[in-house]
LUMMAR-599954 format. One line per 8 residues: their letters; for each residue x, y, z of N, C-alpha, C. Coordinates in Angstrom, 2 decimals, m for minus. Layout:
BEGIN
a) X/Y/Z/X/Y/Z/X/Y/Z; ... .
END
This chain:
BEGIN
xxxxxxxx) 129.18/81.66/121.56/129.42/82.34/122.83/129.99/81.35/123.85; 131.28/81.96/124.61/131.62/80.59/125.48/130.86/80.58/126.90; 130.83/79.59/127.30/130.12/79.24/128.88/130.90/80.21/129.84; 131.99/80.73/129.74/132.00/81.98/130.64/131.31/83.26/130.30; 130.70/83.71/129.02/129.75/84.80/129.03/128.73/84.27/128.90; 128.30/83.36/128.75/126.98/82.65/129.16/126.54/82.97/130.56; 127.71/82.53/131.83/127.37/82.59/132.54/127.04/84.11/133.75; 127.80/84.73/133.26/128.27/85.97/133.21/126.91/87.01/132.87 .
xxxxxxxx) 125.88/86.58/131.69/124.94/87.06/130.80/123.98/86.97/131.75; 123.96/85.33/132.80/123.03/85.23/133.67/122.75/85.42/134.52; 124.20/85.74/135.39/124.09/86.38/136.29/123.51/87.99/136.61; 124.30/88.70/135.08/123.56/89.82/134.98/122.39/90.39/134.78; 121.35/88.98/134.03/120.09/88.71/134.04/119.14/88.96/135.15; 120.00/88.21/136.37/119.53/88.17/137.58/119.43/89.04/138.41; 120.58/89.97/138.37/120.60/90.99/138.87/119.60/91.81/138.59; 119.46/92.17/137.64/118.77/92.95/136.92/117.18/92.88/137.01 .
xxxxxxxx) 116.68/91.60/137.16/115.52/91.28/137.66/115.20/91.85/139.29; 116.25/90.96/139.96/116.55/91.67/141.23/116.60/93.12/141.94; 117.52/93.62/141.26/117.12/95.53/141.08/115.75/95.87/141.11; 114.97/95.22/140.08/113.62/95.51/139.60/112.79/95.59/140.54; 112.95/94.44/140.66/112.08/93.87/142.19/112.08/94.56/142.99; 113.60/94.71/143.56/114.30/95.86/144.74/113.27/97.44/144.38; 113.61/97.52/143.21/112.69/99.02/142.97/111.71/99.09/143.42; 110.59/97.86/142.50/109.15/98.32/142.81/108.39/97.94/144.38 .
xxxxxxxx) 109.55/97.18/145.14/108.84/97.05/146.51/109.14/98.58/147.25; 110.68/99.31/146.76/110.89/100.32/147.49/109.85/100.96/147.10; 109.24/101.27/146.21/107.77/102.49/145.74/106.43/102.49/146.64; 106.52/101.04/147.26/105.24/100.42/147.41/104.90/101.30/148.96; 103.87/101.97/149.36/103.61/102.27/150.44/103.66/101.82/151.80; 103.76/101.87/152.72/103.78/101.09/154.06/102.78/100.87/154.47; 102.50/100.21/155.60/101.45/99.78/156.03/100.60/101.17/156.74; 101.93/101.96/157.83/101.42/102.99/158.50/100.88/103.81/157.58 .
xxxxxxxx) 101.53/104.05/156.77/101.02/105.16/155.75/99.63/104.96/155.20; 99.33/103.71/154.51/97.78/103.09/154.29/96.87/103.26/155.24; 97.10/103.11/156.63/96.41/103.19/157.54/96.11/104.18/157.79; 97.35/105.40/157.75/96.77/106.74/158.41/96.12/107.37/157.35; 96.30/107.11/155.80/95.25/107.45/154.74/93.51/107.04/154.73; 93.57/105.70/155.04/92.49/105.38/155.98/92.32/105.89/156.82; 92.42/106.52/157.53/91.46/107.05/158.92/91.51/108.29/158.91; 92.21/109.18/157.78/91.80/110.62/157.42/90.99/110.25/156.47 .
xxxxxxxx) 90.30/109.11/155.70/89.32/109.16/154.28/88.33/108.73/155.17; 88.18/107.93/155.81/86.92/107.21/156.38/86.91/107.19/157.92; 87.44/107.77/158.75/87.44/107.81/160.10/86.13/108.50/160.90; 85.87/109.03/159.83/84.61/110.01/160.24/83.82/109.04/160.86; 83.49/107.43/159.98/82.23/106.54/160.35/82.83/105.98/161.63; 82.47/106.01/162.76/82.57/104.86/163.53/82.36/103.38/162.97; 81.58/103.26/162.06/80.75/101.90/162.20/81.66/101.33/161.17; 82.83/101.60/160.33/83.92/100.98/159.70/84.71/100.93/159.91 .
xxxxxxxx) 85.51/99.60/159.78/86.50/99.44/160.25/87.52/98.61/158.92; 88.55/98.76/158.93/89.17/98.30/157.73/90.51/97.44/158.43; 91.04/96.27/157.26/92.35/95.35/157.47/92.82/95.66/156.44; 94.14/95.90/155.86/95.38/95.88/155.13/94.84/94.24/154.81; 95.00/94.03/153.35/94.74/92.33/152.72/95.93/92.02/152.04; 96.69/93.53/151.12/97.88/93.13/150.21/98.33/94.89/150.52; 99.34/94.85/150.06/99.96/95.93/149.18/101.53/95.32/148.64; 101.02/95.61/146.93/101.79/94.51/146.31/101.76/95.85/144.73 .
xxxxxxxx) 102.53/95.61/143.80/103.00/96.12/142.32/101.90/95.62/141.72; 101.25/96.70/141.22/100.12/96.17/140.15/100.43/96.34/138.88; 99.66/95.72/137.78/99.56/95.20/136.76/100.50/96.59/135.94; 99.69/97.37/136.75/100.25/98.69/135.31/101.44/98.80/136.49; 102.44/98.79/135.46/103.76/99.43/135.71/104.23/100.60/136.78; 104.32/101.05/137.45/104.49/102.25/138.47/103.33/102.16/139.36; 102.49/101.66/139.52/101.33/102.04/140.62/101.59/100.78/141.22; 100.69/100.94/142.62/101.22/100.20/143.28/99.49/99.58/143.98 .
xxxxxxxx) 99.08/98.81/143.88/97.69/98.07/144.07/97.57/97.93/145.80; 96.66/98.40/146.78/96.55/98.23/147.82/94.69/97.78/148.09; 94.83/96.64/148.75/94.15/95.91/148.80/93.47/95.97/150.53; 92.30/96.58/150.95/91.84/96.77/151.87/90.12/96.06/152.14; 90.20/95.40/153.54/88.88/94.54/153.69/88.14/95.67/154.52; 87.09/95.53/154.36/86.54/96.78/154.86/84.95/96.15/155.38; 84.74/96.70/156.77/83.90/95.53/157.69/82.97/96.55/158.22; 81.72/96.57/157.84/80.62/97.51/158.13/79.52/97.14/159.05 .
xxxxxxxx) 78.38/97.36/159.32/77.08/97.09/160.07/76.37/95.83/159.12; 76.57/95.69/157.60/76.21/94.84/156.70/77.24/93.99/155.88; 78.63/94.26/156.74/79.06/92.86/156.50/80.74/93.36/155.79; 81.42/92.55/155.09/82.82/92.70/154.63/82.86/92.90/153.02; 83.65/93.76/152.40/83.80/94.05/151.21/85.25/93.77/151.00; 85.65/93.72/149.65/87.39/93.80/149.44/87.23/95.14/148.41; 88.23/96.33/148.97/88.13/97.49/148.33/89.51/97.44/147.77; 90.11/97.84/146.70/91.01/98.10/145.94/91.51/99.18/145.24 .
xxxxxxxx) 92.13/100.00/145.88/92.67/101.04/145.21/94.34/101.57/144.80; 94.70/102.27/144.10/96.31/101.91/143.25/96.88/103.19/143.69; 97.81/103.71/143.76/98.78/104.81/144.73/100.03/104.95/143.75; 100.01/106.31/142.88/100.80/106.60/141.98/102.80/106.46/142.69; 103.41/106.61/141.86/104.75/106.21/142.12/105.48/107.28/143.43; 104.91/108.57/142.80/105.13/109.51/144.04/104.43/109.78/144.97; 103.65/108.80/145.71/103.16/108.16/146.79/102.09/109.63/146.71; 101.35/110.53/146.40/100.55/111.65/146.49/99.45/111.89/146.20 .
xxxxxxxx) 99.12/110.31/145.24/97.51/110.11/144.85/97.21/108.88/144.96; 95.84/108.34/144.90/95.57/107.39/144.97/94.03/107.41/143.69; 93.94/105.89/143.25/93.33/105.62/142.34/91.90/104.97/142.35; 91.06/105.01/142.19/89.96/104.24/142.50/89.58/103.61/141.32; 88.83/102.73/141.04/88.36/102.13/140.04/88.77/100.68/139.45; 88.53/100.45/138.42/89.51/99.02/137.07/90.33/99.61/136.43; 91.45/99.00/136.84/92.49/99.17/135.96/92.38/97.93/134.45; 91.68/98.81/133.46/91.94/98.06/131.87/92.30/97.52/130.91 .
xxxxxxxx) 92.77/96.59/130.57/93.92/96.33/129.57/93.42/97.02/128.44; 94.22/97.32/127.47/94.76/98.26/126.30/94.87/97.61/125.31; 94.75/97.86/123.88/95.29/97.30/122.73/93.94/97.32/121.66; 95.09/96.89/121.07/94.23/96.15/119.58/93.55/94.93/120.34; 94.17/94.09/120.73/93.53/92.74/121.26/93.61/93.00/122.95; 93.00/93.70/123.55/92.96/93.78/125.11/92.79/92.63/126.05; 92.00/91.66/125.27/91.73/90.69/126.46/92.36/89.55/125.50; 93.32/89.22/125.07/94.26/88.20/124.34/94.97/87.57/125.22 .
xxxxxxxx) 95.81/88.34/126.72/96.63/88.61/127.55/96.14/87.43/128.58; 94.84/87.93/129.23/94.06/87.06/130.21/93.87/85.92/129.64; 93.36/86.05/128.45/92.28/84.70/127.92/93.39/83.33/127.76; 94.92/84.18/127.29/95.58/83.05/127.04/96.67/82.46/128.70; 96.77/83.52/129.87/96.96/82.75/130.87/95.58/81.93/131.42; 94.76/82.68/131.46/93.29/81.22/131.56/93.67/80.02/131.47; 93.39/80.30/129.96/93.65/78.70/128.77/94.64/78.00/129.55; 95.61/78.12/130.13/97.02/77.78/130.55/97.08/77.73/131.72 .
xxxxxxxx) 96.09/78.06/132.16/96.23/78.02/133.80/94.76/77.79/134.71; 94.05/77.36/133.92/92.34/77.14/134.81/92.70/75.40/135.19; 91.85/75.25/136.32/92.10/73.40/137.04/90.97/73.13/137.31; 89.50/74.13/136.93/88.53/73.47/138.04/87.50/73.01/136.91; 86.36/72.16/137.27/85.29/71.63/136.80/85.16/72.41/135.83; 84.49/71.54/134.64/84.27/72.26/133.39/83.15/71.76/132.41; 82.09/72.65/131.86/80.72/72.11/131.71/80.92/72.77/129.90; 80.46/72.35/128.75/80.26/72.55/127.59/81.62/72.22/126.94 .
xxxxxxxx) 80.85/72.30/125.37/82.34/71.52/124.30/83.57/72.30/125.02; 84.35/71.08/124.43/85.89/71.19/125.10/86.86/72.04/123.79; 86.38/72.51/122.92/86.75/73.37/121.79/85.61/74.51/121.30; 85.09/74.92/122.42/83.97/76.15/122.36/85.04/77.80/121.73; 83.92/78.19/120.87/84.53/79.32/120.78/84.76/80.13/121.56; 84.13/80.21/122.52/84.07/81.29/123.80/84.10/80.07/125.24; 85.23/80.77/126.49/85.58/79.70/126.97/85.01/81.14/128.50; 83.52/80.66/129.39/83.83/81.49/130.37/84.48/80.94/131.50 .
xxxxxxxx) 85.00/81.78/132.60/85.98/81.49/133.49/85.23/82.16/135.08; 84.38/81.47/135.95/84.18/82.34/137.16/85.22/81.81/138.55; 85.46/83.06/138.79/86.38/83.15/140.25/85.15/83.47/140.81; 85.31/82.23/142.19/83.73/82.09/142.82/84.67/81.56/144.17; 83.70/82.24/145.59/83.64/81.82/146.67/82.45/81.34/147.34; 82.54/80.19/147.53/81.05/79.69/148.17/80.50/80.17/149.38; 81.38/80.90/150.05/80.92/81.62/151.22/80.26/82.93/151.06; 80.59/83.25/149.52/80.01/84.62/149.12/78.55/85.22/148.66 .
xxxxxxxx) 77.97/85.85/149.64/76.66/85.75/149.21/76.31/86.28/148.19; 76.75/87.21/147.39/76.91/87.60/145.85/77.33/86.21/144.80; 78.28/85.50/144.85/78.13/84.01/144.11/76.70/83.42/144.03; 76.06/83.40/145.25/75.18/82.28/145.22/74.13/83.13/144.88; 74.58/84.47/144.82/73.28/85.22/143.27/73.49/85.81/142.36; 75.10/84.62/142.13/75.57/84.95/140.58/75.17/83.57/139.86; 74.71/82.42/140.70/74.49/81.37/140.16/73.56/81.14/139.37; 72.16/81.40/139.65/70.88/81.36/138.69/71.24/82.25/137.49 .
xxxxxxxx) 71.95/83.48/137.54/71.91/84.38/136.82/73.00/83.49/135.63; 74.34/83.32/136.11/75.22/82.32/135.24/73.89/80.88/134.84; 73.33/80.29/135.38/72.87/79.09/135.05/72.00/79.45/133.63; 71.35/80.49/133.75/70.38/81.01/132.32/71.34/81.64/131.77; 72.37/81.83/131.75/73.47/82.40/130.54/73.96/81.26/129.88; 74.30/79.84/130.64/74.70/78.63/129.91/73.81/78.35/128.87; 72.62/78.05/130.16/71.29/77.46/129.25/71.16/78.42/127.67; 71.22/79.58/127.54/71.07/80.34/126.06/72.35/79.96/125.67 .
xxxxxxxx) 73.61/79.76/126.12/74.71/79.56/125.05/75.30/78.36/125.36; 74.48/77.11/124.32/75.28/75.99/124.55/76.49/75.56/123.89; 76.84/76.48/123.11/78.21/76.14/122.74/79.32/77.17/123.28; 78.72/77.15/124.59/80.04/77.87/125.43/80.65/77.07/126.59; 81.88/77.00/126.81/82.30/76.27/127.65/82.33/77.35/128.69; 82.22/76.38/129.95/82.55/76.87/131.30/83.23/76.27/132.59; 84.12/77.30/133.56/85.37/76.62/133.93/85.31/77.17/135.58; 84.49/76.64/136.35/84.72/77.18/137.60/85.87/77.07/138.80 .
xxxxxxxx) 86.29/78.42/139.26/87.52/78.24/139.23/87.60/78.65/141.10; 87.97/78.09/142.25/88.07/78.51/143.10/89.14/79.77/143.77; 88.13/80.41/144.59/88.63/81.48/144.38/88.46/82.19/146.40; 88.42/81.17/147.16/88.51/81.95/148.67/88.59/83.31/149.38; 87.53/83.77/149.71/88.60/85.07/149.87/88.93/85.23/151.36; 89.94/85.84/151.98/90.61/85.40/153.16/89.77/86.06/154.43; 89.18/86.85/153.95/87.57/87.75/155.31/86.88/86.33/155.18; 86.85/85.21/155.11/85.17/84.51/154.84/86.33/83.29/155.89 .
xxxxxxxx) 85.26/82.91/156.77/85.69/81.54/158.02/85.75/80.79/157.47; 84.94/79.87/156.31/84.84/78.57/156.20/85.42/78.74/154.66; 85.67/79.60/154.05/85.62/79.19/152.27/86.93/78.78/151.51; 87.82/78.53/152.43/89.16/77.86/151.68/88.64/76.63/152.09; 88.04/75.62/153.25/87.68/74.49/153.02/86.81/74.27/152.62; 85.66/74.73/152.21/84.43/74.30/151.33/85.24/74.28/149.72; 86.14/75.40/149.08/86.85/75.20/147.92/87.46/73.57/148.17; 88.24/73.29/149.17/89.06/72.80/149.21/88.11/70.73/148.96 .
xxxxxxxx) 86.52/71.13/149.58/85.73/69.98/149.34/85.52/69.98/148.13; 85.13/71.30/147.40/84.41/71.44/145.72/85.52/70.53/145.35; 86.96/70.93/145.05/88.05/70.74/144.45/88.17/69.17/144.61; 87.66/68.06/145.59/88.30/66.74/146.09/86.64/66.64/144.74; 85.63/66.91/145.24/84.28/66.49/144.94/84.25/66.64/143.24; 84.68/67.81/142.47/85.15/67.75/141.07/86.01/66.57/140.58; 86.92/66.29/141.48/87.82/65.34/140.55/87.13/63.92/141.02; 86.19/63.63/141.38/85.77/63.04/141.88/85.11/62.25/140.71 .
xxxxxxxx) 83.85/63.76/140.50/82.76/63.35/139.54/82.41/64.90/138.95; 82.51/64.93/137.83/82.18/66.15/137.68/80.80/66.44/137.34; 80.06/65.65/137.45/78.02/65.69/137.42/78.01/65.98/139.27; 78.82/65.65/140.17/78.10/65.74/141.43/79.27/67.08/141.92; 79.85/67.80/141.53/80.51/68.78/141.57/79.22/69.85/141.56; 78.78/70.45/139.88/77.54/71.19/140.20/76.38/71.37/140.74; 76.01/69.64/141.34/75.54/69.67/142.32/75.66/69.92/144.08; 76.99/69.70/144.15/77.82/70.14/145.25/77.68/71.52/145.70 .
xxxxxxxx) 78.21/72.45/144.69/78.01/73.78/144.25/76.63/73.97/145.24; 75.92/73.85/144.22/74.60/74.25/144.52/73.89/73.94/145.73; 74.53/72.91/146.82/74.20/72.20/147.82/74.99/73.18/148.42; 75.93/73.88/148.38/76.54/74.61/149.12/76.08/76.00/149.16; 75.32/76.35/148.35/74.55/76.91/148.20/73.66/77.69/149.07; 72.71/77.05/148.50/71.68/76.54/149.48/71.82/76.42/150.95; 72.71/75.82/151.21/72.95/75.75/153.07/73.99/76.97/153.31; 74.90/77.85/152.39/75.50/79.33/152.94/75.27/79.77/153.72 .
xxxxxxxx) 73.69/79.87/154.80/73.79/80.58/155.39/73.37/79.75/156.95; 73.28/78.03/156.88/73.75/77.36/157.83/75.26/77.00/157.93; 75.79/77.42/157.49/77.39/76.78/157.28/78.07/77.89/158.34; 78.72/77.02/159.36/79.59/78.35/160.39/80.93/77.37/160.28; 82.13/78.07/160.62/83.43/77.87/160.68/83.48/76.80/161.77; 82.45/76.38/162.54/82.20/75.25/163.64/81.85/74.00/162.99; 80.27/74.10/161.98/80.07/73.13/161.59/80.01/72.39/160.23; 81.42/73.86/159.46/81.87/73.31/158.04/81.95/72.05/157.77 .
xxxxxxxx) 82.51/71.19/158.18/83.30/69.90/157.79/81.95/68.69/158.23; 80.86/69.26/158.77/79.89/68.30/159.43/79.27/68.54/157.98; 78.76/70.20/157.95/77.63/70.30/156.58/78.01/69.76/155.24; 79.52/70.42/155.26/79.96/70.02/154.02/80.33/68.24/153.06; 80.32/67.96/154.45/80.43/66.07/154.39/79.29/65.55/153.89; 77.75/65.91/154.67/76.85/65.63/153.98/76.32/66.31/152.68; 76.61/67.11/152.00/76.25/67.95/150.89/76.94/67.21/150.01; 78.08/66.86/150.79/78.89/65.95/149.33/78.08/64.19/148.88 .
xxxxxxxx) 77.79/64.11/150.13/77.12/62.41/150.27/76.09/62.96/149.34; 75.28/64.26/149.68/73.84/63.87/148.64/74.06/64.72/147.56; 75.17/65.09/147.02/75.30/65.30/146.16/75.82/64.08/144.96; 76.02/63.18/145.40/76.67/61.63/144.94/77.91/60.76/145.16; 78.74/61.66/146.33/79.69/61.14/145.90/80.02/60.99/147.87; 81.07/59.96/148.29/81.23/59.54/149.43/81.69/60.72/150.59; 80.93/61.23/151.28/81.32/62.69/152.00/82.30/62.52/152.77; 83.15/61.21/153.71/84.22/61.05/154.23/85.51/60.77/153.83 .
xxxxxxxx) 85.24/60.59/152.37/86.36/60.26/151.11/86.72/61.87/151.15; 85.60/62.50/150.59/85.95/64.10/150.35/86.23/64.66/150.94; 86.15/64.66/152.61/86.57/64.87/153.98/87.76/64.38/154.10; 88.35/63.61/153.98/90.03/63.37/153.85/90.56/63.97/152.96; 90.22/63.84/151.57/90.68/64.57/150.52/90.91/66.08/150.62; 90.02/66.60/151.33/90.17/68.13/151.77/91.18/68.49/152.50; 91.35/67.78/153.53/92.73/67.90/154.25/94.45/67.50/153.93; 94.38/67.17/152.73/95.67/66.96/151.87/96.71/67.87/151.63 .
xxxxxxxx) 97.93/68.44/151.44/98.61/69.02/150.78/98.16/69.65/149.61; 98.06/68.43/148.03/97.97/68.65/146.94/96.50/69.56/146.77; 95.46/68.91/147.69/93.96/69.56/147.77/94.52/71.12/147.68; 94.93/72.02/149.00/95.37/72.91/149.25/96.42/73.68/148.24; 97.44/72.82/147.39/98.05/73.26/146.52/97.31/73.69/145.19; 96.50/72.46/144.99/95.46/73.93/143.68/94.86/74.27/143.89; 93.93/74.66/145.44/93.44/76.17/145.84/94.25/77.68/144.90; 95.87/77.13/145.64/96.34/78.11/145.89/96.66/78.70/144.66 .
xxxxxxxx) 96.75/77.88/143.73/97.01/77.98/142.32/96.04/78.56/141.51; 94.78/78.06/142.04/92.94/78.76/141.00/93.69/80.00/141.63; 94.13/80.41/143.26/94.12/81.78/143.51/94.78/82.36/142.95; 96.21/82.14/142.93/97.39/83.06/142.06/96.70/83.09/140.48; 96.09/82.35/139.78/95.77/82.50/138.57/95.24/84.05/138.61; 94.04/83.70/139.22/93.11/84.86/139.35/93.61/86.11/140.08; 94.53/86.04/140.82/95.35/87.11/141.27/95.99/87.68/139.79; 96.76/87.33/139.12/97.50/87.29/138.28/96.38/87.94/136.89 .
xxxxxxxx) 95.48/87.22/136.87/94.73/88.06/135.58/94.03/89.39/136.01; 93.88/89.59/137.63/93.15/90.75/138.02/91.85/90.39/138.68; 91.47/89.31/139.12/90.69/89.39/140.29/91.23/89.66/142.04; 89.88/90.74/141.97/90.07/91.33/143.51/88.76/90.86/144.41; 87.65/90.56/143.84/86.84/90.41/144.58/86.13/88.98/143.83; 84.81/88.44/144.37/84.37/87.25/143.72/82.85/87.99/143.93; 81.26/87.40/143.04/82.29/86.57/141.86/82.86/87.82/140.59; 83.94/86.87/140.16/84.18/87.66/139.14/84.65/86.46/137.71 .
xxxxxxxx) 83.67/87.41/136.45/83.69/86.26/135.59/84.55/87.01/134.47; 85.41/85.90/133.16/86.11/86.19/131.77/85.31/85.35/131.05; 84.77/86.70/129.90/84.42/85.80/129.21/85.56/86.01/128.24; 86.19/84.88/127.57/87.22/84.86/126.25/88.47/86.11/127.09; 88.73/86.22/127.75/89.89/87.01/128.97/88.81/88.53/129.21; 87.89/88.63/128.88/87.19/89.98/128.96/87.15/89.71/130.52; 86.98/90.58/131.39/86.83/90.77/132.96/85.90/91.17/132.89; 84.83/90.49/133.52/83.56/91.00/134.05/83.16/91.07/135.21 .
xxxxxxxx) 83.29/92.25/136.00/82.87/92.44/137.83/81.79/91.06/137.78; 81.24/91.88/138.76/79.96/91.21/139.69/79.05/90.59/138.42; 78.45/89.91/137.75/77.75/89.64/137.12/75.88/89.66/137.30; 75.75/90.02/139.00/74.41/89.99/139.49/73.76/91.72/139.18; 74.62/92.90/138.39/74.11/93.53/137.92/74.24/94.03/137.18; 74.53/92.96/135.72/74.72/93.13/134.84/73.12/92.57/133.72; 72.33/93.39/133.03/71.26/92.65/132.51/71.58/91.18/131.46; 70.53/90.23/131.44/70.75/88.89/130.90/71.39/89.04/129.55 .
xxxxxxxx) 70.52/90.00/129.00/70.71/90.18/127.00/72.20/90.98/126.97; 72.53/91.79/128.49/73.70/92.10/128.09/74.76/91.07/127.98; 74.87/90.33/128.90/76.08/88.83/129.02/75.84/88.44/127.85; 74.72/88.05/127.43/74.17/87.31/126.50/75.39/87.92/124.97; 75.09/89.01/124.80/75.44/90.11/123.64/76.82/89.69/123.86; 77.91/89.71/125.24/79.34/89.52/125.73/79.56/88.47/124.89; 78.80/87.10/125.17/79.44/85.91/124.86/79.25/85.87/123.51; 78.04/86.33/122.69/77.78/86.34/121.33/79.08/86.94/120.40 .
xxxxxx) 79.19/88.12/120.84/80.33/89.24/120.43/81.58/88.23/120.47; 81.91/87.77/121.60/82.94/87.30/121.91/83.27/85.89/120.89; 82.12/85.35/120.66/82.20/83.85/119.90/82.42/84.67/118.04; 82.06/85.83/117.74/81.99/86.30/116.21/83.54/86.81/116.33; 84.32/87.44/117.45/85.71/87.58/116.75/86.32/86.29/116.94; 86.32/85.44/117.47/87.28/83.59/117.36/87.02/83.70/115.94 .
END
C-alpha cells in the first residue's frame, strides 16, 4: 500500500472516530433538561438538593450515564442513572457486563492499570482491587470488614486504589498524602490508611494538611517529606489516573471493590461467607 493511501486511510480513521464522538455527545442530555427532570422527580422534598457531577456516554453503547450528587439532612450520596438514546426514559440501577467471560474486560484493564499499595503474593490467583475515599464514611466501614476477608484469604492479593470523590473537602489531598506515604513505605501506608481513619471525623478542609502530616509521622514515615510530596504535579497526576481507571471500569461511588474484574458495590452489606465464597469461586476458575 503506498504512503498516499496510508495516509488517506488515516485520516479517514479519524474522521470517523470524530463523527462518533460528534454523535454520542449530540445524544447526551443537557444540563437544563437533567435539572428540570430533577425537580419534577424529587422537588416534592425540600430537604434535597442535588449538583450535576457528569453527564458523559456510558459503557453500554446508546445510553447516556448521568451522574448526580445529591445532599440531604444526613449528608451527600453520588446517584447514577442512564437516559435511553431518545432522551424519554431513564434507567436506574448497574449496568452489567455480559458474556461467557463477563468480568475478563475489567480484570484485564485493572491488571494494566492499578498504581496503588499492594498487600499479598504478587502472582495470586485472585487479584482484589478497592476504589476507596478516605473521607468516606462507608470506606472506613469497609475496612474491618475487607481486613477479615484478607486475613481468611491469604493467597489473595490486594491493590488499594485511590479514588476521591469530588462532594468530600479534604479527600483528593489525603489520597494525594496516602499516594507520597505508599511509595514511601508500603508497611506505613496501611498504617496511614488506618490513621486516617480513625481521625475522619477530626479531619476538616482547614486542618487537613496539619492532621494529615502527623498521621503520616506516626505512621513511620517523615510527615513534612509527605507534605511536600502531596503538593507535586506527578503526586496529583496518579490521583488522576487511580480515577480515570476506575471511571473507566465503572466505578460511581466508593467504596467499591473487583474481585478478579467482578464489581462489587458497597462491600459493608454484603455477608463475610458471602465475599468469602466471591474470592473462593473466583480463585477455582484461574
Amino acid at each position: 500500500m503506498s504512503r498516499k493511501l496510508i495516509c488517506v486511510s488515516f485520516v479517514l480513521l479519524l474522521l470517523s472516530a470524530a463523527m462518533a464522538q460528534e454523535k454520542a455527545s449530540a445524544n447526551l442530555p443537557t444540563e437544563d433538561t437533567v435539572n428540570a427532570f430533577m425537580q419534577q422527580t424529587i422537588g416534592y422534598d425540600s430537604s434535597v438538593t442535588w449538583k450535576i457531577s457528569a453527564i458523559k456516554p456510558s459503557v453500554a453503547e446508546g445510553l447516556s450515564e448521568v451522574d448526580v450528587i445529591m445532599t440531604n439532612p444526613k449528608g451527600q450520596s453520588l446517584t447514577t442513572f442512564y437516559v435511553t438514546p431518545d432522551g424519554k426514559h431513564a434507567l436506574a440501577g448497574e449496568i452489567m457486563p455480559f458474556g461467557a467471560k463477563p468480568y475478563a474486560s475489567a480484570n484485564e484493564a485493572l491488571l494494566k492499570g492499578i498504581n496503588g499499595p499492594a498487600r499479598g503474593p504478587e502472582k495470586a490467583p485472585v487479584t482484589i482491587v478497592e476504589f476507596s475515599d478516605l473521607q468516606c464514611p462507608h470506606c472506613k466501614d469497609a475496612q474491618p470488614i475487607i481486613e477479615k476477608l484478607l486475613a481468611a484469604e491469604p493467597n489473595a492479593r490486594f491493590v488499594f486504589q485511590n479514588y476521591p470523590l469530588p462532594m468530600h473537602n479534604w479527600a483528593a489531598k489525603a489520597a494525594a498524602y496516602a499516594d507520597c506515604v505508599g511509595r514511601s513505605s508500603n508497611d506505613a501506608f496501611w498504617k496511614f490508611v488506618q490513621g486516617t481513619f480513625d481521625q475522619q471525623t477530626n479531619i476538616t478542609e482547614s486542618n487537613a494538611d496539619e492532621k494529615l502530616t502527623a498521621i503520616a509521622d506516626t505512621a513511620g514515615v517523615k510527615g513534612a517529606d509527605v507534605a511536600a510530596c502531596a503538593n507535586k504535579p506527578d503526586t496529583r497526576a496518579r490521583i488522576d489516573k487511580s480515577v480515570a481507571l476506575g471511571t473507566a471500569v465503572g466505578v460511581t461511588g466508593t467504596p467499591t471493590v473487583y474481585i478478579n474484574g467482578r464489581h462489587i458495590g458497597n462491600v459493608v452489606g454484603i455477608p463475610e461467607d458471602v465475599l468469602k465464597s466471591l474470592v473462593d469461586f473466583a480463585a477455582k476458575q484461574q
